[in-house]
C-alpha atoms as one frame of an Amber mdcrd trajectory, in Angstrom:
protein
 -67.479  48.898 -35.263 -64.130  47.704 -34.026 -61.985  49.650 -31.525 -59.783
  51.295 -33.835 -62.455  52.959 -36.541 -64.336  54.047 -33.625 -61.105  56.306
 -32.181 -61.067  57.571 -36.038 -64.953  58.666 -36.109 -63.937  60.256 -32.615
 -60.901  62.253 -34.048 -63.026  63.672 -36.952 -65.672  64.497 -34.398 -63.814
  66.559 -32.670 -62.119  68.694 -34.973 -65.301  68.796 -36.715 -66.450  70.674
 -33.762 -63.294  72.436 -32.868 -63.475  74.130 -36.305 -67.223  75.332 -35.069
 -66.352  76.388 -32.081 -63.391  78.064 -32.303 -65.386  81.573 -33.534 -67.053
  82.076 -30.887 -66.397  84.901 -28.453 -63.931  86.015 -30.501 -63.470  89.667
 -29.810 -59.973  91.260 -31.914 -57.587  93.812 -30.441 -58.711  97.342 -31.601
 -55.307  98.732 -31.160 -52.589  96.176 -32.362 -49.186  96.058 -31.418 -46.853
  96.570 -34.909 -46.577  93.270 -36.680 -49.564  91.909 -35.485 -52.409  90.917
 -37.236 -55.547  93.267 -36.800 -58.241  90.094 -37.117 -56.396  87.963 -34.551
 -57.976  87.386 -31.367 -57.288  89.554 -28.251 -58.059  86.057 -25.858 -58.197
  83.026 -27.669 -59.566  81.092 -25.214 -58.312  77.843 -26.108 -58.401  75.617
 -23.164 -61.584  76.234 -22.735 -63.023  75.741 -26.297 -60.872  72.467 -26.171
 -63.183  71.306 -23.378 -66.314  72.377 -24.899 -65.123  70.754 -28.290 -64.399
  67.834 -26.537 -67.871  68.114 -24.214 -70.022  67.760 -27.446 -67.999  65.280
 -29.575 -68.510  63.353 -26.492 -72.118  63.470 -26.909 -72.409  63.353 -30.344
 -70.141  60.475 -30.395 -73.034  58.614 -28.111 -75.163  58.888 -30.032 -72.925
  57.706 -33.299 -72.085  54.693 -31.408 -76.201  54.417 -30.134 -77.197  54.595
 -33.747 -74.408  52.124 -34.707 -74.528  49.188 -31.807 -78.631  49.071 -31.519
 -78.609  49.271 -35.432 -81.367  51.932 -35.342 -80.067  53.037 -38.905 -78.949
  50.232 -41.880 -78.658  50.436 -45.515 -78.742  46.786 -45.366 -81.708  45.883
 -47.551 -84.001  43.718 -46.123 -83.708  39.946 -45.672 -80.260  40.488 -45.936
């Protein structure tokens, strides 16, 4: 895995896991202001899911490039 394709696996990672963490602790506004929209969050929280995102693409990027450089997995078939 050159330098480059492993940044990519990285990127998709982490949105990967953005997109899964971004629910949680969502808790919406019961009384929104006019023009805003009823489902949206009352704290987003964003920072802080950013750093949680990036906390466990981290580790499951590890284990990615683990899997990868000590060749625990191939579809290479044998002999080959």
């Amino acid at each position: 895995m050159g330098p480059v394709s492993g940044v990519v696996v990285y990127i998709i990672i982490w949105w990967l896991v953005l997109f899964m963490v971004l629910p949680f602790g969502v808790r919406r506004d019961e009384a929104p202001e006019t023009g805003h929209d009823p489902g949206a969050p009352k704290v987003a929280m964003i920072g802080k899911k950013m750093l949680i995102t990036t906390a466990i693409a981290t580790a499951l990027f590890a284990l990615y490039f683990a899997i990868v450089y000590f060749d625990l997995v191939t579809l290479r078939p044998e002999g080959a």
